[in-house]
C-alpha positions in Angstrom: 0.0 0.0 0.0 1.1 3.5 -0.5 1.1 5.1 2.9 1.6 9.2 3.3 2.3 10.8 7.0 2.0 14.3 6.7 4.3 15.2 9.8 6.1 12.2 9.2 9.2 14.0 10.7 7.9 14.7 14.2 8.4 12.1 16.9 5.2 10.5 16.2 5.9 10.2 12.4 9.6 9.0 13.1 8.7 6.1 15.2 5.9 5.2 12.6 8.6 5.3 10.2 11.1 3.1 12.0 8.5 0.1 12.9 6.7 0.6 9.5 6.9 -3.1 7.6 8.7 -1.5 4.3 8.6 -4.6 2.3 4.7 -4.8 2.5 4.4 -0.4 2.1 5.7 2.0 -0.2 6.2 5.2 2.7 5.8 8.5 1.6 6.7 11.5 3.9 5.8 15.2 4.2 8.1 17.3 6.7 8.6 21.0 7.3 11.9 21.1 8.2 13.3 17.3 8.7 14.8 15.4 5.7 16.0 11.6 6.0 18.1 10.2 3.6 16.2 6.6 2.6 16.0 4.5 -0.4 12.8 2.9 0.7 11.3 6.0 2.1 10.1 9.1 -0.5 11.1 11.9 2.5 9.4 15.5 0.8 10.6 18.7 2.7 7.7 21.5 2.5 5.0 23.0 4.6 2.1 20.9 3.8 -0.4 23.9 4.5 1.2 26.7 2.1 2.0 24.2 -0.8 -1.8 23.3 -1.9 -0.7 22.8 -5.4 2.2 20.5 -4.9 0.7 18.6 -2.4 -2.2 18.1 -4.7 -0.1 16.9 -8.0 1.2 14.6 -5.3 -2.0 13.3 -4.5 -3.1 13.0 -7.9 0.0 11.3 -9.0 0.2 8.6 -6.3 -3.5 8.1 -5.2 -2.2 7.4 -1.7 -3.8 4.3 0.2 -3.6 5.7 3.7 -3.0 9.0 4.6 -1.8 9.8 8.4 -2.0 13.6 9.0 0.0 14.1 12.5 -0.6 17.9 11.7 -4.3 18.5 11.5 -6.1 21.0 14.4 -9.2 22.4 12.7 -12.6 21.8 10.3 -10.6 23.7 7.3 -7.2 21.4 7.4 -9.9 18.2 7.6 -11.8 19.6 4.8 -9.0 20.2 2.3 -7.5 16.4 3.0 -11.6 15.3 2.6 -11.1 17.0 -0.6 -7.5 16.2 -1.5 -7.8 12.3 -1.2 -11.3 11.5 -0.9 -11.5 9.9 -4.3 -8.4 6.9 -3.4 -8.2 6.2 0.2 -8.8 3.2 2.2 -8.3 4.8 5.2 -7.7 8.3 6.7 -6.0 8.6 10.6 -7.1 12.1 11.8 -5.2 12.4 15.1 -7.6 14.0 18.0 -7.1 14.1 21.6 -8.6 13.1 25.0 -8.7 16.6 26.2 -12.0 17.0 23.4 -14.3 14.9 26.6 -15.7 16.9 29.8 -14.2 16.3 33.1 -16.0 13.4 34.6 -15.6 11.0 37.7 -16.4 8.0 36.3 -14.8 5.9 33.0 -14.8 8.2 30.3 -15.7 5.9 26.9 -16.5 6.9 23.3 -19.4 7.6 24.1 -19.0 10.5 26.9 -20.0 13.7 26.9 -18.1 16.3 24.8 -16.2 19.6 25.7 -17.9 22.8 25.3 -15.4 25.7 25.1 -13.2 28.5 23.1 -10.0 26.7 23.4 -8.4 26.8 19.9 -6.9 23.6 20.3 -10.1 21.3 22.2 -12.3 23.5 19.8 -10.8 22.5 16.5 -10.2 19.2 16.6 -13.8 19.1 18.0 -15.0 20.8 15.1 -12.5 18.4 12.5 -14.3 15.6 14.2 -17.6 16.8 14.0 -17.5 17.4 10.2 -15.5 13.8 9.1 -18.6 12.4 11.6 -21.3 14.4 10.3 -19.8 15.9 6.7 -18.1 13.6 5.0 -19.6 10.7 2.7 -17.8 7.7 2.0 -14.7 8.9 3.3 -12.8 6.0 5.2 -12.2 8.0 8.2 -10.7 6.9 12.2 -10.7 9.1 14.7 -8.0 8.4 17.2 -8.1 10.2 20.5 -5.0 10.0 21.9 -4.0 11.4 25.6 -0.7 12.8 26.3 2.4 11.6 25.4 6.3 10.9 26.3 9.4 9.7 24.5 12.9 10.8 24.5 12.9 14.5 24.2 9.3 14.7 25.6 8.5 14.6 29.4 5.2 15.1 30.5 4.5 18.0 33.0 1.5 20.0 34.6 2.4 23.1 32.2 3.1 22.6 28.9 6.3 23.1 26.9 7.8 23.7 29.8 8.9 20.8 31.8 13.0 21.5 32.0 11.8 24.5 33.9 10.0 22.3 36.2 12.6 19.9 36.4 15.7 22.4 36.6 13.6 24.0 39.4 13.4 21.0 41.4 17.1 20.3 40.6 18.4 23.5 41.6 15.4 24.9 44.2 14.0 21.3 45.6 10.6 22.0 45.1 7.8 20.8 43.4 4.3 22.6 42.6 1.5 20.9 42.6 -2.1 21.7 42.7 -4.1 22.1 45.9 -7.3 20.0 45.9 -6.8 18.1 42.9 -6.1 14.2 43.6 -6.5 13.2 39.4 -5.1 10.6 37.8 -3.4 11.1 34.1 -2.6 8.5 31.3 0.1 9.0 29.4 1.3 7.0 26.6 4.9 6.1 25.3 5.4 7.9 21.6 6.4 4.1 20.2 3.3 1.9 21.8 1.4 4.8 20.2 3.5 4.3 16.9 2.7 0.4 16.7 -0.9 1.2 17.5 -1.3 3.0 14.1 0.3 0.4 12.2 -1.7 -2.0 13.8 -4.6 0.2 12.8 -2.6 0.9 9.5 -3.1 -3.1 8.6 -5.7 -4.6 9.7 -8.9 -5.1 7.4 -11.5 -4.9 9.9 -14.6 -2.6 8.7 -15.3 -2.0 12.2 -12.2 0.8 12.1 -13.6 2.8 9.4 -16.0 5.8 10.1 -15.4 5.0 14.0 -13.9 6.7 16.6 -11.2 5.3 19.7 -9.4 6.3 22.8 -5.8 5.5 22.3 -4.6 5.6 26.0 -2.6 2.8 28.1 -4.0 0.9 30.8 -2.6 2.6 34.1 -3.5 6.1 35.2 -0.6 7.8 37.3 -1.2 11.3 39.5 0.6 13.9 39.1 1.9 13.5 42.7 3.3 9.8 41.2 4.4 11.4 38.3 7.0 14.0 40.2 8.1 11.9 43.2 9.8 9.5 40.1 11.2 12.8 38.4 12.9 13.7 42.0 14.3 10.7 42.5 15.9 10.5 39.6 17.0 13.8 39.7 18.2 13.0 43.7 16.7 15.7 45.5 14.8 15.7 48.5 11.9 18.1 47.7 9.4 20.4 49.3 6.0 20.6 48.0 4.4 23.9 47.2 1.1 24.4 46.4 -0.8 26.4 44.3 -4.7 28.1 43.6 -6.1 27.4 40.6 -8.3 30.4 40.9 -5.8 32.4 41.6 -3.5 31.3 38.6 -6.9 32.2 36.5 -5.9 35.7 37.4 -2.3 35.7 36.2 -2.7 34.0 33.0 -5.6 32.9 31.1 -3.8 30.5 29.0 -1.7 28.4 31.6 -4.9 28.5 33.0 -7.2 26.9 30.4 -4.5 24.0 30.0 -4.9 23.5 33.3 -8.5 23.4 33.4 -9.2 21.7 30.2 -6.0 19.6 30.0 -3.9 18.2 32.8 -6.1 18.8 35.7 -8.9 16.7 33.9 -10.3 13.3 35.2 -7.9 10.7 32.7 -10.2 7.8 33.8 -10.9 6.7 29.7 -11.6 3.3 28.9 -9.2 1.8 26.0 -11.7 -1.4 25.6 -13.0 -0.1 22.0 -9.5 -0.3 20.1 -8.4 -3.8 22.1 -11.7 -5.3 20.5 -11.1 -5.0 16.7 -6.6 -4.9 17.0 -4.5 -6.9 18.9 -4.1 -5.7 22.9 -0.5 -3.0 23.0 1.9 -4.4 25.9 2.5 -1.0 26.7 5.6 0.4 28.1 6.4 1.0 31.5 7.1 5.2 32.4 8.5 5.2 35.7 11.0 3.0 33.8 11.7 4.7 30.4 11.2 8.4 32.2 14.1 7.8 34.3 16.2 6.9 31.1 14.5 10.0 29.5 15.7 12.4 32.4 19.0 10.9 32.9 19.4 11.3 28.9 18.5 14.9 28.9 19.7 16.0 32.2 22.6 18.4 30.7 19.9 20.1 28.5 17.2 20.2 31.7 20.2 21.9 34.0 21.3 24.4 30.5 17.9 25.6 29.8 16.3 29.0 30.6 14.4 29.0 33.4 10.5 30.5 32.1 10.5 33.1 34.4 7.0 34.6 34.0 6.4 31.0 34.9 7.6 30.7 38.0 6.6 33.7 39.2 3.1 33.0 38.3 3.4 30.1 40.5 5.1 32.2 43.8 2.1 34.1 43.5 -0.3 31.3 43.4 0.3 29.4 46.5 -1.7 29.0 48.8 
């Protein structure tokens, strides 16, 4: 099959890439910046949104099998790939996000209710969803929701983007800031289970994928607490624990804020029993395990980086 990944050259696309069966699929990929030098692999350097033209001579040339689009946030990038490939595929991986369900204290499923809100991010892939569900006719669409995820030179933290912060900070300052009142779990899943799940996806024949929808989260749930005791080990500090107001944080900074609210502070109790039906059950990785690796790896570039100052002072004026 001819396979594109749009994004192919992010850490999602690479690990796709590198477990990909190449004798079976003919691998094209689009990248922005990143070019690989492969005979087996057609690597094509260009932004994928400003190049409508090429991209579509490409389609029409190659009448792609599968398409994976790792770079798709909104109802206009959906429609123009609805447009672009509707008349070849077999199958079209749009790449959503557990952060689209509302907060909840029970087992989030499929089937849960949805976010209302003006996030750009939880907003547009609501609305991409929305119009493959509602829009689209006989387009071989599946919706993955995926929840957050780690690999080698991406460690999951409260705020986003900026974890060596965090993790200098606890280094340097032995402390850690967490929220007060909030006792959530999170699910987090390792950048190459996700990977083999969308080749699984990728190769099996089963009907039941197309024009359906799927958490794609491990099995264990972790809290945040969890999550930074293993970080300060590893990093061999004993720490103090500081707490902060969320209200009060809502104050400071609208959008630290809203990712707290809508993102990381949310209930991650989802059920991953749709997928495991129709593909074969992920032995998923084990992250108190491959994040020590991770930190040890990168602990020169965590101790080197630029603290996020607004960041932290945001947070001295939160506690509580």
């Amino acid at each position: 099959m001819k396979i594109l990944i749009i994004g192919g050259g992010g850490n999602i696309g690479q690990q796709i890439i590198s477990n990909i069966n190449l004798k079976e699929h003919y691998v094209f990929s689009i990248n922005k910046k990143k070019v690989f030098k492969s005979k087996k692999i057609k690597y094509l350097r260009l932004d994928y949104y400003k190049n409508h033209n090429k991209v579509k001579k490409l389609a029409d040339k190659y009448q792609f099998d599968i398409v994976v689009n790792l770079i798709c946030f909104n109802k206009s990038q959906v429609l123009r790939d609805y447009r672009l490939y509707k008349k070849y595929l077999s199958k079209y991986l749009f790449i959503s996000s557990t952060s689209v369900y509302k907060r909840s204290k029970y087992l989030i499923n499929e089937e849960s209710k949805m976010e209302k809100t003006e996030n750009k991010y939880i907003k547009g892939k609501l609305e991409a969803e929305k119009f493959l569900i509602n829009k689209t006719v006989g387009f071989p669409y599946v919706i993955l929701r995926v929840c957050q995820i780690y690999g080698r030179n991406n460690i999951p933290s409260l705020f986003k983007k900026r974890t060596f912060t965090i993790l200098k900070d606890i280094y340097l300052n032995k402390r850690i800031y967490l929220p007060k009142g909030y006792s959530n779990k999170w699910k987090i899943i390792f950048v190459n289970d996700l990977a083999k799940i969308i080749i699984q996806i990728i190769d099996n024949k089963n009907k039941k994928l197309i024009n359906n929808y799927f958490n794609i989260v491990p099995d264990k749930s972790l809290s945040w607490r969890k999550i930074y005791k293993i970080y300060c080990l590893q990093l061999g500090k004993k720490i103090k624990k500081k707490y902060f107001s969320l209200n009060k944080i809502k104050n400071l900074d609208k959008n630290i804020y809203e990712h707290l609210n809508l993102d990381t502070l949310k209930s991650a109790n989802f059920s991953n029993k749709k997928i495991f039906q129709i593909i074969k059950k992920t032995k998923f990785s084990n992250f108190e395990r491959d994040i020590k690796y991770i930190i040890k790896k990168n602990k020169n570039k965590i101790l080197a980086t630029s603290y996020d100052q607004k960041l932290l002072k945001i947070l001295s004026k939160s506690l509580v």
